[in-house]
FITOR-240309 format. One line per field, with one value per residue (C-alpha): residue in one letter; x, z, y; residue number from 0. Coordinates in Angstrom, 3 decimals, always signed. Each point is the difference from the previous one (the first is absolute). Layout:
REM residues N
r c(a,...);
X c(X,...);
Z c(Z,...);
Y c(Y,...);
k c(NUM,...);
This chain:
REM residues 133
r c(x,x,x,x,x,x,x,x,x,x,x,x,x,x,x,x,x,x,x,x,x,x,x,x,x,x,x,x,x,x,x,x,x,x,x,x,x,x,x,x,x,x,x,x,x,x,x,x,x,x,x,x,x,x,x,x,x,x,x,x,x,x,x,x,x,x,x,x,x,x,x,x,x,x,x,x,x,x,x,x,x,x,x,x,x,x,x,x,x,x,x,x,x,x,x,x,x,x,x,x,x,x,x,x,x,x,x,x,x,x,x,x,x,x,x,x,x,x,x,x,x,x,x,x,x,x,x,x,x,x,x,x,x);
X c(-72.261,+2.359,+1.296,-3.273,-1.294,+3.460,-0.806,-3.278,+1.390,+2.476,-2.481,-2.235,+2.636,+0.902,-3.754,-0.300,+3.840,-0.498,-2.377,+2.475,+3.055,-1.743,-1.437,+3.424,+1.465,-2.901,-1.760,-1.247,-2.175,+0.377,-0.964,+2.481,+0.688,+0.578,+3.618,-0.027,+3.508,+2.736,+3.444,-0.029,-0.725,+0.228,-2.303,+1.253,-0.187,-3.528,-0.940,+1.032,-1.996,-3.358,+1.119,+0.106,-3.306,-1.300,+0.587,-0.611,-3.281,-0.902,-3.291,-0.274,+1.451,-2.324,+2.704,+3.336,+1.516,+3.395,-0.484,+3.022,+2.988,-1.148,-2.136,+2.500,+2.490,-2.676,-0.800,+3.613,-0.065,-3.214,+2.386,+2.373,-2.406,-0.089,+3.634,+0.337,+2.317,-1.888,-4.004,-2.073,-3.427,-2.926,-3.789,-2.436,-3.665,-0.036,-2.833,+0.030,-1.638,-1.393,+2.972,-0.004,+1.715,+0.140,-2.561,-0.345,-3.385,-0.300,-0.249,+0.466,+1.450,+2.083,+1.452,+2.992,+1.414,+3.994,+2.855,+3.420,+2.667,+3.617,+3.268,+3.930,+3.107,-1.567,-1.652,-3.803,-3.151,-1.997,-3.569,+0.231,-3.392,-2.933,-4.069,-1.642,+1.198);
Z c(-49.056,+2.138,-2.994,-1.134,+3.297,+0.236,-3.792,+1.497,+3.016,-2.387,-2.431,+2.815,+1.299,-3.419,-0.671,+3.730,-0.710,-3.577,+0.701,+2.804,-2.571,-2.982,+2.596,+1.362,-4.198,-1.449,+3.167,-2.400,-2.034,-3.658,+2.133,-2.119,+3.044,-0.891,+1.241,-1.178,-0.539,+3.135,+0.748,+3.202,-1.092,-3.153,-1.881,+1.148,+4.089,-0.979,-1.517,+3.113,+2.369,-1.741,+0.076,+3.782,+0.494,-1.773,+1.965,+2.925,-1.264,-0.889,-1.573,-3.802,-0.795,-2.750,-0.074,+1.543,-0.147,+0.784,+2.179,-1.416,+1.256,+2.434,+1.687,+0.261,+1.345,+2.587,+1.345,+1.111,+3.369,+0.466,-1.506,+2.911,+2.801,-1.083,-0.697,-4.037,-1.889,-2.974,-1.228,-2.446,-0.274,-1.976,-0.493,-1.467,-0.307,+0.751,+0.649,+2.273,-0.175,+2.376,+2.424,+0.703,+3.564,+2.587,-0.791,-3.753,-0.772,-2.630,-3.977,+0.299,-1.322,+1.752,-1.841,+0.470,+2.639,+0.691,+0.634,+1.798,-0.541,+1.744,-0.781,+1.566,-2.215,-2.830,+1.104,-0.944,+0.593,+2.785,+0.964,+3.084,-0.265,-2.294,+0.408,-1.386,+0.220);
Y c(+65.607,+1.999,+2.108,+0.613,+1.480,+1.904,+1.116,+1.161,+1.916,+1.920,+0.862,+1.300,+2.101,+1.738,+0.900,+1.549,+1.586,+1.325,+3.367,+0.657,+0.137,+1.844,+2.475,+0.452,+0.203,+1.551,+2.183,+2.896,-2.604,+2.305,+3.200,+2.702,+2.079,+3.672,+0.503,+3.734,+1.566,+0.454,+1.815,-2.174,-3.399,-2.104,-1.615,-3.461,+1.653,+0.924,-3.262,-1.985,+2.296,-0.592,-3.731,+0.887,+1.555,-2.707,-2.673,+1.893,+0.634,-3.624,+1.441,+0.744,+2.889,+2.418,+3.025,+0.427,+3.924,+1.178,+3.302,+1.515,+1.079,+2.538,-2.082,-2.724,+3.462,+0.911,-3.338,-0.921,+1.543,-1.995,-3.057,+0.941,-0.582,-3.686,-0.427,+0.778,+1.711,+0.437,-0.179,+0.714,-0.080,-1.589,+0.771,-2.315,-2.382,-3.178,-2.914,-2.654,-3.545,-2.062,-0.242,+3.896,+0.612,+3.366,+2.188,-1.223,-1.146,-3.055,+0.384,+3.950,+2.296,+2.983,+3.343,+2.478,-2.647,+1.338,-2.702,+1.865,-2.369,+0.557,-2.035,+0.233,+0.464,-0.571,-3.572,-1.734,+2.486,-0.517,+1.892,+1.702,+1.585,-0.028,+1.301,+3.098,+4.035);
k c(0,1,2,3,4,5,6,7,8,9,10,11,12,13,14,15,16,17,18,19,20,21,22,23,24,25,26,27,28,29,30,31,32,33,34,35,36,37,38,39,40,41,42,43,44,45,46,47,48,49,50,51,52,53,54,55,56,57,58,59,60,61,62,63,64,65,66,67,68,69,70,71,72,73,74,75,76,77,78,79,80,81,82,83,84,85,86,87,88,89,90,91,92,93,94,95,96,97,98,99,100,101,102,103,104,105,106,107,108,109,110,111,112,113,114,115,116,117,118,119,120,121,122,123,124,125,126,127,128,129,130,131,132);
């Protein structure tokens, strides 16, 4: 009986565990962000920033944009102010479901949102500011 119930537990814990992971693996869900081209950052660099907005996001993301290189050029003083090196910058839809948080209203959809993202030697992504204009 005891095996069974820790059988149980385990298989509880996996189904509860299991979003978590493939979110984590798989946060773009097939979205095909448009990672433009860059002098500043490769395709790979690009790749694991949209990763980053989209877990930061936690919403579904409709379209994800690279801003280009001069964007990502001009935002790195604001990068400074909160301790990057380096950003680059994202615009893009997304829709959120029932568990929408902030200002975020549930099951709607929001356009020409902007992630910032900053990162240190070369390190992971991280947003460091994100809204509209």
């Amino acid at each position: 009986m005891r095996n069974r119930e820790l059988g149980v537990l385990i298989i509880g814990l996996l189904c509860i565990a299991l979003p978590a992971v493939t979110e984590w693996l798989l946060p773009l869900h097939g979205l095909e962000p448009d990672l433009g081209t860059s002098s500043m950052y490769t395709e790979q660099e690009r790749m694991d920033a949209a990763k980053a907005v989209a877990r930061y996001c936690d919403d579904e993301l409709l379209r994800l944009t690279y801003l280009g290189d001069g964007q990502a050029a001009r935002e790195t003083t604001y990068a400074n102010d909160f301790g990057y090196e380096e950003s680059i910058a994202f615009r893009g839809d997304f829709h959120t479901g029932w568990h929408a948080e902030g200002n975020s209203l549930p099951y709607t959809t929001y356009t020409d949102c902007t992630w910032r993202l900053g990162r240190v030697d070369g390190g992971g992504w991280r947003v460091f500011s994100s809204g509209w204009g």
